[in-house]
Structure formats: structure tokens, C-alpha cells
C-alpha atoms as an extended CHARMM CRD file, in Angstrom:
* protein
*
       154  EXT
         1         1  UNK       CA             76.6000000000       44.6030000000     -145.8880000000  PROA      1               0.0000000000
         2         2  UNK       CA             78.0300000000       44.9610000000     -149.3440000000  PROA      2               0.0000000000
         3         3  UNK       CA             76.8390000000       43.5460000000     -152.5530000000  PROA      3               0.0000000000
         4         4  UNK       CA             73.0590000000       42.0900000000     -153.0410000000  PROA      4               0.0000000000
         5         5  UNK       CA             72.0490000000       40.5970000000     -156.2060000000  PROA      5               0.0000000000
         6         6  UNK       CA             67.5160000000       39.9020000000     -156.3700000000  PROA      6               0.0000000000
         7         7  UNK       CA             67.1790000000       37.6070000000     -158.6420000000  PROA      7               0.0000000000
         8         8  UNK       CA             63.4430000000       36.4450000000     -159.3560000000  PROA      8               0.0000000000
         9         9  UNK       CA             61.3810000000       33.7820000000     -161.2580000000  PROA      9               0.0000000000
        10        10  UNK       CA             57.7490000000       35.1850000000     -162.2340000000  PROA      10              0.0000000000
        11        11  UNK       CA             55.1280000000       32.9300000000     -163.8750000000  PROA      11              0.0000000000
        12        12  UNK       CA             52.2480000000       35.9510000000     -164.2420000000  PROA      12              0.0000000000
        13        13  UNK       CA             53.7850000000       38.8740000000     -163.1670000000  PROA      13              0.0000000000
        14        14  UNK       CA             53.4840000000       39.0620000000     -159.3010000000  PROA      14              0.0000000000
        15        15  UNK       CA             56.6180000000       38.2710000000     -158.3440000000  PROA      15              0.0000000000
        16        16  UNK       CA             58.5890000000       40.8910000000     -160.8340000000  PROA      16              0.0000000000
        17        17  UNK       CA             56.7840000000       43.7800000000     -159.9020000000  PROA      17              0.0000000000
        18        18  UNK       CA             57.8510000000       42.3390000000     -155.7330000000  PROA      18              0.0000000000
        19        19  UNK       CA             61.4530000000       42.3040000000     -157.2820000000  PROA      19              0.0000000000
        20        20  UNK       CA             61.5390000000       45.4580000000     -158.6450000000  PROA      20              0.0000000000
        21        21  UNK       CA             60.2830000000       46.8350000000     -155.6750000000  PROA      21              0.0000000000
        22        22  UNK       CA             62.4300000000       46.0480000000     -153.6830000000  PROA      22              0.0000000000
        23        23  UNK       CA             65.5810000000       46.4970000000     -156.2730000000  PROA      23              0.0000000000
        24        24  UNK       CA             64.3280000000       49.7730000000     -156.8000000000  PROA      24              0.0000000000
        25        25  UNK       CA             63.6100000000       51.1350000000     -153.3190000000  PROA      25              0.0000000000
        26        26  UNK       CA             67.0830000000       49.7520000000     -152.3500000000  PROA      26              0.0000000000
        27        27  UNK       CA             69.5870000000       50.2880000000     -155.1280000000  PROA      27              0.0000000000
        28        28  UNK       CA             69.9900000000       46.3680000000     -155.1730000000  PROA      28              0.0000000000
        29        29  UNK       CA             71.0740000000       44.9980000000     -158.6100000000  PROA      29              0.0000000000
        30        30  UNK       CA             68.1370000000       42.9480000000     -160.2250000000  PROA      30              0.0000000000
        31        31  UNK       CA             68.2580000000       39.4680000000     -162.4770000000  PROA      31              0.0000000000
        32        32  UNK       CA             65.4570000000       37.8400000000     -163.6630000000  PROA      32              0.0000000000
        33        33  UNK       CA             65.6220000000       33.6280000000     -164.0370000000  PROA      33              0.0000000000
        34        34  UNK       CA             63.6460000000       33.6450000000     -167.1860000000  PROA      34              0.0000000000
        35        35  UNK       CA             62.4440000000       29.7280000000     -168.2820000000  PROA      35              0.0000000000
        36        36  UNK       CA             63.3030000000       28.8130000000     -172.3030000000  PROA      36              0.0000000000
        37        37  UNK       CA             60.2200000000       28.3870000000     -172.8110000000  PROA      37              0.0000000000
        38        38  UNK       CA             57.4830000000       31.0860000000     -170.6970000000  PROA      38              0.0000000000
        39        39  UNK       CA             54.8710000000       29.7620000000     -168.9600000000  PROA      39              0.0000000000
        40        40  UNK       CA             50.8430000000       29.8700000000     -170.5460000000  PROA      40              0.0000000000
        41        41  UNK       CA             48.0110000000       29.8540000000     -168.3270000000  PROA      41              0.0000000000
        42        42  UNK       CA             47.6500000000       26.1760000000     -169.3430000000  PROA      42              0.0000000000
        43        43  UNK       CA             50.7840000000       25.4580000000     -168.4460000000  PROA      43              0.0000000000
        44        44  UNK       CA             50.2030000000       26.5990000000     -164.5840000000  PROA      44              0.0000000000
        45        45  UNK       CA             46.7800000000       25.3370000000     -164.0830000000  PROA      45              0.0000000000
        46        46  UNK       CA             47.8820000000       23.2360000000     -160.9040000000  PROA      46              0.0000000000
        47        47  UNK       CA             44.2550000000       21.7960000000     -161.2330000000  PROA      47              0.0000000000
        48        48  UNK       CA             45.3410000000       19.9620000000     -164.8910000000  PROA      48              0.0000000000
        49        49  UNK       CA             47.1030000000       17.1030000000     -164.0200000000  PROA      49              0.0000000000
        50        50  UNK       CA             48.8970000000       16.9250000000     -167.0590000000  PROA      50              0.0000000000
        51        51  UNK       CA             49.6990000000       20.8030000000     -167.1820000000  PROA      51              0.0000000000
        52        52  UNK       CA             52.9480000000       21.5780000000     -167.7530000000  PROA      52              0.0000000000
        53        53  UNK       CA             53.7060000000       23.0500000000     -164.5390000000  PROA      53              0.0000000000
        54        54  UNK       CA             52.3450000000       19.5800000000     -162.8390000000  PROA      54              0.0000000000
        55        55  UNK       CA             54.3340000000       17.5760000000     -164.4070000000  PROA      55              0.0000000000
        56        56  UNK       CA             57.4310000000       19.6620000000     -163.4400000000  PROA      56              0.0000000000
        57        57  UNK       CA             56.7510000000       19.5810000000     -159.5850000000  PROA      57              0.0000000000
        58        58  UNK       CA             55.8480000000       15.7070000000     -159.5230000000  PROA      58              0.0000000000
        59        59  UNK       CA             59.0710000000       15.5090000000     -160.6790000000  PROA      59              0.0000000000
        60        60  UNK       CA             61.3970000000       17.0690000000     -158.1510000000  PROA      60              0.0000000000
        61        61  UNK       CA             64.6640000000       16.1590000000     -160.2910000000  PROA      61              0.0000000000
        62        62  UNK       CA             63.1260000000       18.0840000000     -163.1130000000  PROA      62              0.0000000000
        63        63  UNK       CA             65.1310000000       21.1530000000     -164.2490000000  PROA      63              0.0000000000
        64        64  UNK       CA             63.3030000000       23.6680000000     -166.5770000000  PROA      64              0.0000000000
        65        65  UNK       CA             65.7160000000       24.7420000000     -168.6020000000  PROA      65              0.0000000000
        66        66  UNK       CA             66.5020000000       28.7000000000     -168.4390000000  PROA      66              0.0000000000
        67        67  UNK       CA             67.9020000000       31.1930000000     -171.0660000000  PROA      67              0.0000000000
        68        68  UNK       CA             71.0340000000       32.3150000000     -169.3080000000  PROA      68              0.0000000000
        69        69  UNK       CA             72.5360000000       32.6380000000     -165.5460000000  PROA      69              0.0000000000
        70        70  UNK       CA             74.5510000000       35.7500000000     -164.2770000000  PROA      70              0.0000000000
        71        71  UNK       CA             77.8650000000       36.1820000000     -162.2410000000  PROA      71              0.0000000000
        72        72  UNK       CA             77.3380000000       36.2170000000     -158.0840000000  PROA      72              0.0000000000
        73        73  UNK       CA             80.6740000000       36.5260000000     -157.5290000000  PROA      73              0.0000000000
        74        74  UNK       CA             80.5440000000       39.9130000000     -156.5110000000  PROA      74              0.0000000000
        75        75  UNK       CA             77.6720000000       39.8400000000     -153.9630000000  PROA      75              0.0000000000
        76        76  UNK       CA             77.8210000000       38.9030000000     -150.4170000000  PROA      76              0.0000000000
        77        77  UNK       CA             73.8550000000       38.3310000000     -150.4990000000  PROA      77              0.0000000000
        78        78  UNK       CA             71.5250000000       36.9790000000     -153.0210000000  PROA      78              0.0000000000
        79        79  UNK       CA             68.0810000000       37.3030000000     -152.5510000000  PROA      79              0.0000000000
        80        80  UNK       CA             65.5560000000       34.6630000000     -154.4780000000  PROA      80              0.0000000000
        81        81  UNK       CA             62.1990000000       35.2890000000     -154.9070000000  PROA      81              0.0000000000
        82        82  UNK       CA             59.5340000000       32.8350000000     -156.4660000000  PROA      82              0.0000000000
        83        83  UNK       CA             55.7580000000       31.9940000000     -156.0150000000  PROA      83              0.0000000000
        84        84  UNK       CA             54.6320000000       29.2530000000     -154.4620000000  PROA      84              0.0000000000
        85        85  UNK       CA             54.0780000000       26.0940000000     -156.5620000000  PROA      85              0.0000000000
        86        86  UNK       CA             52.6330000000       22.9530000000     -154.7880000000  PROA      86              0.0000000000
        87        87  UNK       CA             53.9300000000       24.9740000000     -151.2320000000  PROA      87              0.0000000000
        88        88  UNK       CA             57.3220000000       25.2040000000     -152.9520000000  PROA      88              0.0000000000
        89        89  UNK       CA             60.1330000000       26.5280000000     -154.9070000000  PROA      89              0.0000000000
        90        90  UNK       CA             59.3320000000       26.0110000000     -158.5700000000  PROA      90              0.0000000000
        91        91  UNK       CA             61.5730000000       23.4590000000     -160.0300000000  PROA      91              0.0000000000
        92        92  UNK       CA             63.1080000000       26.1500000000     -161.6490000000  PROA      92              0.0000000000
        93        93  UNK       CA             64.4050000000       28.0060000000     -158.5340000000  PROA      93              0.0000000000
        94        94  UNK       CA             66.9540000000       24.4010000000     -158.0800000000  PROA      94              0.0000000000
        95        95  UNK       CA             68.1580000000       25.1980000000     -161.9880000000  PROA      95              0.0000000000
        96        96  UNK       CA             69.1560000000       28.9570000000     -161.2360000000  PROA      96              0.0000000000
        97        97  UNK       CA             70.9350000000       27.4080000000     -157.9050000000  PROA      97              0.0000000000
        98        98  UNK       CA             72.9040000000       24.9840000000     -159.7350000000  PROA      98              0.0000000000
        99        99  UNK       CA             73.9200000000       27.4870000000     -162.5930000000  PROA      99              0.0000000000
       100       100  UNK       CA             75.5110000000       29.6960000000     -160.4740000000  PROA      100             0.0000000000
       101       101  UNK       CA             78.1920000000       29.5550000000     -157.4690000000  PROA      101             0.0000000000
       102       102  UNK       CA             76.2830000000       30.2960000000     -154.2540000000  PROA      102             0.0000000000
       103       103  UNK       CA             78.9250000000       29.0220000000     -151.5680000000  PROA      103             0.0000000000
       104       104  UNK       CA             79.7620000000       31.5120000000     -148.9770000000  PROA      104             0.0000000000
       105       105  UNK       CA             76.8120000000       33.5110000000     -150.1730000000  PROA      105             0.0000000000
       106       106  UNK       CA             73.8440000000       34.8100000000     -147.5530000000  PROA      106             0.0000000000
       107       107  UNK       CA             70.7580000000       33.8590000000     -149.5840000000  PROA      107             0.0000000000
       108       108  UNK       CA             67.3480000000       35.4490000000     -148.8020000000  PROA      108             0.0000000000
       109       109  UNK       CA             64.3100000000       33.3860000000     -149.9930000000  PROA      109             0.0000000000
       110       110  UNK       CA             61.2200000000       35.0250000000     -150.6480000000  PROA      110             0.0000000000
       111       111  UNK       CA             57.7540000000       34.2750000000     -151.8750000000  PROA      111             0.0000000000
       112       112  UNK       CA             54.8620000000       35.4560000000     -153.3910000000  PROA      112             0.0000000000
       113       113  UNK       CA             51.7570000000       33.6920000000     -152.2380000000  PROA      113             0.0000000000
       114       114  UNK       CA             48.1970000000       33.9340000000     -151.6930000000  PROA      114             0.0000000000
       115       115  UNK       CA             48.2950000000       32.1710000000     -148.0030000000  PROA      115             0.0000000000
       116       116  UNK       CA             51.1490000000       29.4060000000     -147.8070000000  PROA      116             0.0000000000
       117       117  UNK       CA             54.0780000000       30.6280000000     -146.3370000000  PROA      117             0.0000000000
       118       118  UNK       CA             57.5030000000       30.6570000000     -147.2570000000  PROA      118             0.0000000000
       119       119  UNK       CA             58.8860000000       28.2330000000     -144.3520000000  PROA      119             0.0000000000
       120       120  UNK       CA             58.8460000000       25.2890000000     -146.4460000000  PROA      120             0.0000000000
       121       121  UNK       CA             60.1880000000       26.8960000000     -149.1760000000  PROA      121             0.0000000000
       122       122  UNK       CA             63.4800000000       27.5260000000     -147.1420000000  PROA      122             0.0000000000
       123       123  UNK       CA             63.4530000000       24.1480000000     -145.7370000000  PROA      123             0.0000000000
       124       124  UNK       CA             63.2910000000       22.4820000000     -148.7080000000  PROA      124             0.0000000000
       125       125  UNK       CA             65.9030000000       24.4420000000     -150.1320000000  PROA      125             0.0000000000
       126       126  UNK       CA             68.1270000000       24.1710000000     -147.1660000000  PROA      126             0.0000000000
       127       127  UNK       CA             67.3340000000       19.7460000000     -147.3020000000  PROA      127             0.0000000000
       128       128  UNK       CA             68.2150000000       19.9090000000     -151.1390000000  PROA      128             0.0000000000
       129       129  UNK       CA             71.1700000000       22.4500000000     -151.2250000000  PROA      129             0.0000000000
       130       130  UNK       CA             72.5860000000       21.8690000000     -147.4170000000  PROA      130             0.0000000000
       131       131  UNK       CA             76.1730000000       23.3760000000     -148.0990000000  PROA      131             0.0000000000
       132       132  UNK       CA             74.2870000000       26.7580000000     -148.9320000000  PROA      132             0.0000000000
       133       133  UNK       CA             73.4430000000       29.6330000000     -146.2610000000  PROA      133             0.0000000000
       134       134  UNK       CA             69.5100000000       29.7080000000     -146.2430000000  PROA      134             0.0000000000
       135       135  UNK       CA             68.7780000000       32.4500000000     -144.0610000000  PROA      135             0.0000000000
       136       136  UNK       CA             65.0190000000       33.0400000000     -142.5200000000  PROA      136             0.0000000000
       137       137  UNK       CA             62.5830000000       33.9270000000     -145.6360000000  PROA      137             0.0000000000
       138       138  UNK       CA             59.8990000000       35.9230000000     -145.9620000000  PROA      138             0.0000000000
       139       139  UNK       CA             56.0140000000       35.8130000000     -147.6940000000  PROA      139             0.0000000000
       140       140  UNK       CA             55.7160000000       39.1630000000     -149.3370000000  PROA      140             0.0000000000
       141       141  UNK       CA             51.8270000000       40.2370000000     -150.6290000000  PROA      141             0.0000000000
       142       142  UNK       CA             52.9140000000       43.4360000000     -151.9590000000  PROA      142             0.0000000000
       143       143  UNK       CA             54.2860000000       46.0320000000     -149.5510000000  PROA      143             0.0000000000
       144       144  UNK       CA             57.8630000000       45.4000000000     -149.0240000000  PROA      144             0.0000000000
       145       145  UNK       CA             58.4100000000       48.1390000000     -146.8310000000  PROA      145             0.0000000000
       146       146  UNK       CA             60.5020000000       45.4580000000     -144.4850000000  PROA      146             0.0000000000
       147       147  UNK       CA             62.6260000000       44.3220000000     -147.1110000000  PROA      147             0.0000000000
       148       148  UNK       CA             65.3900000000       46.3150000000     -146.4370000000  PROA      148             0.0000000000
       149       149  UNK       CA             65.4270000000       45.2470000000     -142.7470000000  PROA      149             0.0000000000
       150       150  UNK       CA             65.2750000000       41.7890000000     -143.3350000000  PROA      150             0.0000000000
       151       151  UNK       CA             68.0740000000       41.5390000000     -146.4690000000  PROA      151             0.0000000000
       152       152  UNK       CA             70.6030000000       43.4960000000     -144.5460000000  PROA      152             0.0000000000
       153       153  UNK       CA             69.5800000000       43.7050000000     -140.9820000000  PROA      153             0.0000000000
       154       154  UNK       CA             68.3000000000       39.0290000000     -140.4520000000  PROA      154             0.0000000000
């Protein structure tokens, strides 16, 4: 295995300090899919039907705009990681994909969630973006002493 690129999308924190982990323990580059505008607690109160973050995932051709992309042309893998929304990829997972050039890529989904897993996630992905190489994911709660295995071994 050469190259891998994480790149993450954190509402509240959880999933960056996953990404980092991981980056860090491994000597993987990091890149973090940061929205325009950042998410309040308001905003991701799935409970609010007129939240910001409801609204989003009712729509599933929404796009959340984000403040830049980065160049995957150098990496053979790209990891994704994202917490669950509505047992899915936030809307703005499908606005990093279509920023950047994934073909030929290996991309590694995973999650951050308090019990769904990350299955769907992938399978969504993989129904949405079916030219792509979604590999198996993986629900992380915090010790990602498999990481390794699973980005460069699955």
C-alpha cells in the first residue's frame, strides 16, 4: 500500500479526534471536509424538524456547501469518516465525493456512532456513487487500534 489520504467531516468533535487518531498513529496524511457554514447544536437537533441538519437529510440531493476540497491524486486509498446522521452519510460526505476525483481510488468508510452501524453507510454510498471502490467500513467508538489492519490489510 502506498498513499492514504483520512479525510473527515465532524459536527461536535467526535469524529476529528477518531481522525487524528488514526492519522497520527499511522503517518497517514489528514484533511478535514469543513461545511461553509459550521454546524450549532440547533442545527443538529435531529428531534427539530425544521433543524438545519433535518432539512439537509430529507433532502438527499442537498449539497452543503464546503470551504475548499484537496488533491487525491496522489493516494491509492482514501479513507472517509463521518457520524451517523439519520443511519447515514451526512449530505455533506456526497459534496466532498463530487469535489474531488475518486476513480481508481480504494475508499475506506468509517463512522462514528453511538449504536447504528456503518453498513448502510457503505451501501448507500456504493447505490449513489457505483463507479467508486467502496470497500468494507467500519463503526469506530474510540479505540482505533484496528485501523491500521483494516486501511491497508481489507
Amino acid at each position: 500500500m502506498s498513499n492514504v489520504l483520512v479525510t473527515y467531516f465532524s459536527a461536535s468533535g467526535v469524529t476529528k479526534r477518531v481522525a487524528e487518531k488514526i492519522a497520527d498513529e499511522n503517518g497517514y496524511d489528514i484533511f478535514e471536509i469543513e461545511p461553509v457554514e459550521k454546524y450549532t447544536p440547533a442545527d443538529l437537533d435531529y428531534m427539530d424538524k425544521q433543524s438545519r441538519s433535518t432539512i439537509e437529510m430529507n433532502d438527499k440531493s442537498f449539497r452543503p456547501p464546503i470551504t475548499g476540497t484537496c488533491d487525491v491524486s496522489g493516494y491509492d486509498t482514501v479513507v472517509i469518516g463521518f457520524p451517523v446522521w439519520w443511519y447515514t452519510a451526512p449530505t455533506i460526505i456526497n459534496t466532498f465525493i463530487e469535489s474531488v476525483d475518486l476513480t481508481g481510488k480504494t475508499i475506506k468508510v468509517f463512522c462514528t456512532s453511538g449504536g447504528t452501524g456503518v453498513d448502510g453507510c457503505v451501501k448507500d454510498l456504493q447505490n449513489d456513487y457505483p463507479e467508486l471502490n467502496f470497500t468494507k467500513g467500519i463503526r469506530f467508538a474510540g479505540d482505533v487500534s484496528k485501523a491500521k489492519e483494516w486501511i491497508e490489510n481489507e
